[in-house]
C-alpha positions in Angstrom: 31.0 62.6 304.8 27.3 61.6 304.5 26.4 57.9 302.9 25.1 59.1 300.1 27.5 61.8 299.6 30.0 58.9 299.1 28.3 56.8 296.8 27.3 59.9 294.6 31.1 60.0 294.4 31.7 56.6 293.5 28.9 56.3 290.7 29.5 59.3 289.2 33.6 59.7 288.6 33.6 55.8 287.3 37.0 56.9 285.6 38.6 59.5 287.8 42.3 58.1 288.0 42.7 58.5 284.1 41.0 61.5 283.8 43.0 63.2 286.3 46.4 62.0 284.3 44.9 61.7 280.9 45.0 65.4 280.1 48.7 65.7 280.0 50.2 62.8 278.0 49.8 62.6 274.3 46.7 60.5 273.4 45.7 58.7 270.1 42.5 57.3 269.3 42.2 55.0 266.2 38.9 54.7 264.9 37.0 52.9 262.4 35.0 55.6 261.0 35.2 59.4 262.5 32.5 61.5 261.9 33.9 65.3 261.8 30.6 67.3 261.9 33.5 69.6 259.9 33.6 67.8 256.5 33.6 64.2 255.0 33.7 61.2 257.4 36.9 59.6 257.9 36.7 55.6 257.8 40.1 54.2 259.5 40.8 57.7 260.5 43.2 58.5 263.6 43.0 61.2 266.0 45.9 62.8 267.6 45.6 64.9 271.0 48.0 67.0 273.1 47.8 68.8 275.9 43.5 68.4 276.2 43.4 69.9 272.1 43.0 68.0 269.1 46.5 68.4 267.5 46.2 66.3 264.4 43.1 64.0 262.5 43.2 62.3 259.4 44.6 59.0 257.9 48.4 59.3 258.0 48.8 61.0 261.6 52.4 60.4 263.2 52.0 58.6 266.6 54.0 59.8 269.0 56.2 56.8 270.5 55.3 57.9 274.4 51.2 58.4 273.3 48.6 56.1 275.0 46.4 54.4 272.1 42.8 53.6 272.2 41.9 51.1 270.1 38.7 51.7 268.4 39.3 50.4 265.2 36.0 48.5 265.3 33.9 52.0 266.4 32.3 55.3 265.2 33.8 58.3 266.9 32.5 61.3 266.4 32.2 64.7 269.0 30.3 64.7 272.2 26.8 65.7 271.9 26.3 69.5 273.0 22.5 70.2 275.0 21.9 74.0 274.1 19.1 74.2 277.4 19.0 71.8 280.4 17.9 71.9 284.0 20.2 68.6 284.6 22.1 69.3 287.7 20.8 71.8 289.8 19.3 72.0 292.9 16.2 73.7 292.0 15.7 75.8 288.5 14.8 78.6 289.9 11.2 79.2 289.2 10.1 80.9 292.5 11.6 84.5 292.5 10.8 86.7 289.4 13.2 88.7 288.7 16.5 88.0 289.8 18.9 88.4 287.1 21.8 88.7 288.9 21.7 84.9 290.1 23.7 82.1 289.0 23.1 78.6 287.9 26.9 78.3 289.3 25.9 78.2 292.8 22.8 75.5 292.3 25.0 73.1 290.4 25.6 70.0 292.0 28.3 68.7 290.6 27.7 64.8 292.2 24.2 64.7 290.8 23.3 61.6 289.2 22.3 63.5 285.9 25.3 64.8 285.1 26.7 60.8 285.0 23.8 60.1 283.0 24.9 62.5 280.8 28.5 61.2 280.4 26.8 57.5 279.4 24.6 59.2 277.1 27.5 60.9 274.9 27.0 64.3 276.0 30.0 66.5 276.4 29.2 69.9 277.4 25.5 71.8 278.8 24.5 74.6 279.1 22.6 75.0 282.2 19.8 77.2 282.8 17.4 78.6 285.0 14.0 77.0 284.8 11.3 78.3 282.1 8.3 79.0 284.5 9.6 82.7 286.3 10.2 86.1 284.2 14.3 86.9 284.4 15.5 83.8 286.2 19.4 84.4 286.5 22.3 83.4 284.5 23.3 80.2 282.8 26.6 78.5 282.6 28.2 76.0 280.0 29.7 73.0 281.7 30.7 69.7 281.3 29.7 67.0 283.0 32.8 65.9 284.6 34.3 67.3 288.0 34.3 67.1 291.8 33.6 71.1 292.0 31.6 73.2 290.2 34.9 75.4 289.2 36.3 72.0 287.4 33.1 72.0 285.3 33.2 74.9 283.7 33.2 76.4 280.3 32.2 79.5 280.8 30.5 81.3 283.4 27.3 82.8 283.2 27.5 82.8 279.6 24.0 84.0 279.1 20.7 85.6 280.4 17.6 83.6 280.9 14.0 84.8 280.5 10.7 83.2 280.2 7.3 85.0 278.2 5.4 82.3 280.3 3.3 83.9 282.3 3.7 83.2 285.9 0.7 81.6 288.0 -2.0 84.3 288.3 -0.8 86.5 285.8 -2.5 87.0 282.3 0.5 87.9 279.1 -0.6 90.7 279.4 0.6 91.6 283.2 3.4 89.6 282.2 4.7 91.2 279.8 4.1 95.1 281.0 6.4 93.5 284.3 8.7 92.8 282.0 9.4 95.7 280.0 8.9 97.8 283.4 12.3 96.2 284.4 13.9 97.2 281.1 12.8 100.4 281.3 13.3 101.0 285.2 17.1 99.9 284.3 17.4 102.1 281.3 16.1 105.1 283.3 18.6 104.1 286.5 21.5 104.2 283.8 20.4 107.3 282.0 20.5 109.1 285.5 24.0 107.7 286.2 25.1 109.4 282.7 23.9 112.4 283.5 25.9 112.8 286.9 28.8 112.2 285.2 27.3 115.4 282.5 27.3 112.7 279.6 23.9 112.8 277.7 23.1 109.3 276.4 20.0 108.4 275.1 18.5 105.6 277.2 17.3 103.9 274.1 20.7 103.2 272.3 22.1 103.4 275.8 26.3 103.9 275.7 29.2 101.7 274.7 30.6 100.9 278.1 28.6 100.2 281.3 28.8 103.0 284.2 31.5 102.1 286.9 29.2 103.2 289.4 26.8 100.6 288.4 25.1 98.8 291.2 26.1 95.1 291.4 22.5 93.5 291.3 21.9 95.7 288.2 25.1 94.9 285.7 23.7 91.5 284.7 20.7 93.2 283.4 22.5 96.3 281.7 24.8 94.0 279.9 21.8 92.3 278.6 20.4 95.2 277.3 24.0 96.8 276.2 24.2 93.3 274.0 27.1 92.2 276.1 25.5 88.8 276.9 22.6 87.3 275.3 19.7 86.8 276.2 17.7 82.5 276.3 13.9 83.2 276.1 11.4 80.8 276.8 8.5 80.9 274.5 5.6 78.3 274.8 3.6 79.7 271.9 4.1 81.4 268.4 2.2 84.5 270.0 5.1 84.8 272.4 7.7 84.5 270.0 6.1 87.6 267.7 6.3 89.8 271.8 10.2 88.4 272.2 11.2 89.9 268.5 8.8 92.8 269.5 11.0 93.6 273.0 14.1 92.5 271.3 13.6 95.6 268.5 12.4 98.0 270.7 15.3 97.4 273.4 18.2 95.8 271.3 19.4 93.0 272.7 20.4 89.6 271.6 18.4 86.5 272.0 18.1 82.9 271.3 15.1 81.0 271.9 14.3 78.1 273.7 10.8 77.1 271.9 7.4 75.0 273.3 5.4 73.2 271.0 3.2 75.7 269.3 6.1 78.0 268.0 5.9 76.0 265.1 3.6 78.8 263.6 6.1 81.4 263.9 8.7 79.4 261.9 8.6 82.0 259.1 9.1 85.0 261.4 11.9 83.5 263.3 13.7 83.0 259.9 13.2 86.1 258.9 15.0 87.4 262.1 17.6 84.9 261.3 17.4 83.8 265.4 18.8 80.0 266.4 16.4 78.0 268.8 16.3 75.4 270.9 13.1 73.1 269.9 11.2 71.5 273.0 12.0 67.7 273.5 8.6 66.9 272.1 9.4 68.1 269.0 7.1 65.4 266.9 3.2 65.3 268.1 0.1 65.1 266.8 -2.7 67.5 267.4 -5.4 68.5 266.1 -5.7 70.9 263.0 -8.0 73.8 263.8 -9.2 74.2 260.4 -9.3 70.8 258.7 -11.0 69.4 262.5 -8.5 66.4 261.8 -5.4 64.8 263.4 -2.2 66.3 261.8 1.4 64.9 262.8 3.7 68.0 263.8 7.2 67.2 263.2 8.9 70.4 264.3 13.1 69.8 262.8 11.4 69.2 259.3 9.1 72.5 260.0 11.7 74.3 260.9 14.8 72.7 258.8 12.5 74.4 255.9 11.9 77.7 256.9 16.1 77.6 257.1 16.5 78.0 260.8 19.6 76.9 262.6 18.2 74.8 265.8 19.6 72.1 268.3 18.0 69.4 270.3 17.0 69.4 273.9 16.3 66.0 275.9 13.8 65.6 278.7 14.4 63.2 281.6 10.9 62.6 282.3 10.6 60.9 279.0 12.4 57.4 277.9 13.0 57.9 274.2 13.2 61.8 274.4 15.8 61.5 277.4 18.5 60.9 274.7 20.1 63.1 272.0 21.0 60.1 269.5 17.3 59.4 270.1 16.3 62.8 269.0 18.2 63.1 265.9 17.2 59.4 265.2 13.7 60.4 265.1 14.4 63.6 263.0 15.5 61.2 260.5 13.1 58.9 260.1 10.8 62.0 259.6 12.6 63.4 256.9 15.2 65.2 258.5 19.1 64.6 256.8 20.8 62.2 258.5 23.6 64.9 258.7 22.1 67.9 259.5 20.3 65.8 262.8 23.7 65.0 263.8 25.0 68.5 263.6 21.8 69.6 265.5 23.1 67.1 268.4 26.8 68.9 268.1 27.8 71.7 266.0 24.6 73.3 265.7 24.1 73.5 269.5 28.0 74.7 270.3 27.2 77.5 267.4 24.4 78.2 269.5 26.1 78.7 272.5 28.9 80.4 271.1 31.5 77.6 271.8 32.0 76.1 268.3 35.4 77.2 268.5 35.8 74.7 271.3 33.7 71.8 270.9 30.8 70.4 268.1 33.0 68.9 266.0 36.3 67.0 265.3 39.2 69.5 263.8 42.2 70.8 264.7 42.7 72.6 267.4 39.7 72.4 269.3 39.1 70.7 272.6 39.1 66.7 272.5 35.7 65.9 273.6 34.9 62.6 271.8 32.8 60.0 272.0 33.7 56.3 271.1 30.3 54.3 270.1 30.2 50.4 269.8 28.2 51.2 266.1 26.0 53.7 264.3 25.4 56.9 266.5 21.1 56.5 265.4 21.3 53.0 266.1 19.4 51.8 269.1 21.9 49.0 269.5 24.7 51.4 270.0 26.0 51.9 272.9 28.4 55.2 274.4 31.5 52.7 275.2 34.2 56.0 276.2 33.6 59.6 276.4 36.8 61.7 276.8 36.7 65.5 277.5 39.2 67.8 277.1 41.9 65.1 276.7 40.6 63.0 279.2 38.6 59.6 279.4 36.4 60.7 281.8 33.9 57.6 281.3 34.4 53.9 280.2 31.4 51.5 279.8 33.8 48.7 281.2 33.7 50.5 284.2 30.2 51.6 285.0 29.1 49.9 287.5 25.6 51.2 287.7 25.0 50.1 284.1 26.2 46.5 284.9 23.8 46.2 288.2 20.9 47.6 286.1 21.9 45.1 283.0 22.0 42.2 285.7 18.9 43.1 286.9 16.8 43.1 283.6 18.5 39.7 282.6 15.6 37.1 282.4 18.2 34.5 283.7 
């Protein structure tokens, strides 16, 4: 095993002995205020867990006499942060190749990347992970969480969803772009047509049939389950023009889409209420620019745009950027630009595990769902705060006390 291989390892599981036994026994966690992203905050709540699942979570909860207790009757708990879109992880984002929608962000996962233990001490409990933004149908995404030795331990689910970009690629003009684009639909809609009529079964290629072919090539059935509405589709648009062309190809071949959104899609907030779609906003989501009528400087501050028009949307983070690099710093800023201080949580859990269709699972604190928590030393939009314990599925897979990287880069910024 390489050097670095073996350090990766030791940064990154800081708390693999009592994840690995953590899962099994019951666990309790007694909190000073629990934040349910379900319903009313519970101050001097208790939280019950069995078997990886939230079994119980109130005020008068029976502790089992064999359950471990964590005492964080002087913290906030509430559910791990959930990041709808993120490259964090892989080896490259795929933004080379064109179409190739029969990839997988499962096989570029690096499980021992540094970014996925950043995202343990920043709170966040599950990702999905995508293909990058720049290339036309990148490949498949897959939910995770951050905690595993192999890619198969991270997982959520599997190429949960489809992802495709309306930026055009280097060269190109939309236009190009975009008749490439619907030449693959309609190269695949005509390839299954012909398959139907072998087997003497007209089907219109436009409403296509209920079940895929059998005889369906392999590098093709990612794409026809797209555009049968088996999976949905993430689409990348950097400008309220290419959000108008994603409901345009979305009507006209019927499939199911969220959107991943640049800066400019502001000016489409209307029409993406109107189609009732959930989107991701970029991680600059407050900017100024300037106004093309007034000729003046106008702040943009996209969750209040958006929050308006009435259209469900979740955080992303950037890793490039200090403040944006967080999600408690994202919905921090939402609030102190208007946004309620409850709805910019729920865009940092709930909203995003709606999104990706795993609400049932994770997003918030209720009964039977899986125990991914996070135990904060104060206020989730506090600056001061810090993640002290992050526990997924049952386990504590991260515990500040233990993070050795944070207490060699706390030593070093010490002035003493």
């Amino acid at each position: 095993m390489g050097r670095m291989t073996a350090a990766g390892i030791a940064g990154m599981w800081l708390a693999l002995a009592p994840a690995a036994r953590g899962a099994d026994e019951p666990l309790v966690v007694k909190a000073g205020r629990i934040l349910t992203m379900a319903g009313e905050d519970i101050a001097g709540g208790t939280i019950l867990i069995r078997g990886g699942r939230i079994e119980a979570v109130g005020k008068d909860i029976d502790i089992p006499w064999d359950a471990r207790v964590i005492d964080a009757s002087n913290k906030v708990v509430l559910p791990g942060f959930v990041e709808a879109h993120t490259f964090r992880g892989l080896d490259r984002p795929n933004e080379n190749l064109p179409s190739v929608p029969f990839v997988s962000t499962f096989d570029a996962i690096n499980p021992l990347a540094s970014a996925f233990e950043d995202a343990l001490r920043q709170g966040i409990s599950t990702l999905f992970v995508a293909p990058g933004n720049f290339t036309m149908i990148g490949g498949q995404g897959c939910v995770v969480k951050p905690a595993g030795t192999t890619t198969e331990q991270m997982i959520v689910v599997k190429n949960h969803a489809l992802k495709i970009s309306l930026q055009p690629r280097s060269g190109l003009s939309r236009m190009a772009h975009l008749a490439a684009l619907r030449r693959e639909f309609d190269a695949l809609l005509e390839y299954l047509h012909e398959l139907e009529e072998k087997k003497g079964e007209a089907v219109s290629s436009a409403e296509g049939s209920a079940e895929l072919p059998a005889e369906i090539e392999s590098k093709r059935e990612v794409l026809a389950r797209f555009l049968h509405g088996k999976i949905p589709g993430f689409v990348y648009c950097p400008s309220a023009t290419d959000v108008l062309k994603a409901i345009e190809l979305s009507h006209q071949y019927k499939f199911k889409m969220k959107l991943v959104l640049g800066r400019d899609t502001w000016k489409a907030a209307a029409d993406i209420a109107r189609e009732k779609l959930e989107v991701i906003l970029p991680p600059d989501m407050i900017f100024w620019e300037t106004d093309e009528e007034k000729h003046e400087e106008v702040l943009r501050i996209l969750p209040a745009i958006f929050a308006q028009a009435g259209v469900k949307f979740a955080f992303q983070t950037d890793g490039s950027s200090l403040g944006a690099g967080y999600m408690w710093y994202q919905a921090a800023s939402a609030v102190r630009h208007g946004l309620p201080r409850d709805e910019a949580l729920k865009a940092a859990t709930l909203y995003p595990a709606q999104i990706l269709d795993v609400a049932d699972r994770c997003g918030s604190i209720e009964k039977g769902k899986d125990a991914n928590l996070v135990i904060l030393t104060g206020d989730p939009l506090d600056i001061q705060t810090w993640v002290d314990q992050v526990i997924i599925e049952g386990a504590v897979v991260y515990e500040r006390s233990k993070d050795e990287k944070l207490k060699r880069i706390l030593k070093a910024a010490d002035p003493r």
